[in-house]
C-alpha positions, 0 to 999 in steps of 0.5 A: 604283421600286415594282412595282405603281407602275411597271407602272401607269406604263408601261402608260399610257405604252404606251397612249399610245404606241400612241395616238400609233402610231395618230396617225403612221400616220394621217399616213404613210397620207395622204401614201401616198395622195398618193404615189399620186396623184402617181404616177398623175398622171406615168404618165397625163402629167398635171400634178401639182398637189402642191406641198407633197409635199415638205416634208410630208415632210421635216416627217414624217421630223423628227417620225418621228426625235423619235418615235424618241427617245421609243420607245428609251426603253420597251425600257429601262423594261421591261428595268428592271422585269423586274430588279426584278420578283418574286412580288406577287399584287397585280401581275399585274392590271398585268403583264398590262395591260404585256404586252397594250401591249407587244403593241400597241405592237410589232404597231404598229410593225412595220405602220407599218413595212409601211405605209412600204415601200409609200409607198416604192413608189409614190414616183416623184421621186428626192429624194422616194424618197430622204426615203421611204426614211429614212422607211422606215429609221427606222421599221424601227428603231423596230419592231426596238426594239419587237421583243422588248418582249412577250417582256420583258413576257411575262417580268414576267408570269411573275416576278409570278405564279410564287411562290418555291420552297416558297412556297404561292401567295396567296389569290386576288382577290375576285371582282368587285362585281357592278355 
C-alpha cells in the first residue's frame, strides 16, 4: 500500500473510530445513570421499576466484544505503515491527521474505560455487577491496545518529516490560497 493513500485511509477510519467511541460511551453513559437510579431506589427501599436493565446490557457487552474486534485492528495498520514509512514531504499533512486520531481514539478509550469502572460502582444486583465487570474487563482491553497507538503514530511523523542523511529537505508547500 502507497504512503500517502494509506494514512489518508486510516485517518478516516480513526475518525470514525473515535465517532463510534463517542456513540458507546453515550451508551454506557445512560446505563450508568440508570445503574444509579437503581441503586438509589434499593437504598431508599423503593421498588425499581427497570425491568430491561439487565438485558440492556447483556446487549451492550455483545456489542462492546464486536467493537473490540474492530479496534485490534488499528494497532496492526499503524504498526503496518510505520515499517513502510520514509522521507515524502507530501505525507506529513496525513501523518499528522494519523497521530491527532491516534490521540483521540486512545484519550477515548482509556475515558470510556474510567466511565465503566464507575457503572461498575454503582451497580448493586450480583449478575448485573457481574455483566459490569466484563464490561469493564473489555473495555480495559480495548484502551491497553489503543495505548501505544500515538506513539507509533508519533513515529511515522518523524520518518515522513526527517530526510535521510545528506539529503537536503524538500521545497516547502505553498502557503495556502487565500479564500
Amino acid at each position: 500500500m502507497d504512503l500517502v493513500p494509506g494514512l489518508k485511509q486510516l485517518e478516516g477510519q480513526l475518525s470514525l473510530t473515535g465517532d463510534r467511541i463517542a456513540v458507546v460511551k453515550g451508551k454506557l453513559e445512560d446505563l450508568l445513570f440508570r445503574a444509579q437510579r437503581i441503586a438509589a431506589a434499593a437504598k431508599n427501599n423503593m421498588k425499581d421499576n427497570d425491568t430491561m436493565y439487565t438485558y440492556d446490557l447483556q446487549n451492550f457487552r455483545r456489542d462492546i466484544r464486536t467493537f473490540g474486534m474492530e479496534i485490534t485492528t488499528l494497532p496492526g495498520l499503524l504498526a503496518s505503515l510505520e515499517r513502510t514509512a520514509e522521507y515524502d514531504p507530501n505525507a506529513g499533512k496525513f501523518a499528522t491527521g494519523v497521530m491527532r486520531g491516534a490521540s483521540r481514539v486512545a484519550n477515548a478509550l482509556k475515558s470510556l474505560h474510567d466511565m465503566s469502572l464507575l457503572a461498575h460502582q454503582h451497580i448493586r444486583a450480583t449478575d448485573q455487577k457481574m455483566l459490569a465487570w466484563y464490561i469493564a474487563q473489555e473495555i480495559e482491553e480495548m484502551a491497553q491496545k489503543g495505548l501505544g497507538m500515538p506513539a507509533t503514530a508519533n513515529k511515522i511523523v518523524i520518518a515522513v518529516s526527517t530526510p535521510p542523511a545528506g539529503q537536503a529537505p524538500g521545497p516547502a508547500a505553498p502557503p495556502p490560497a487565500a479564500g
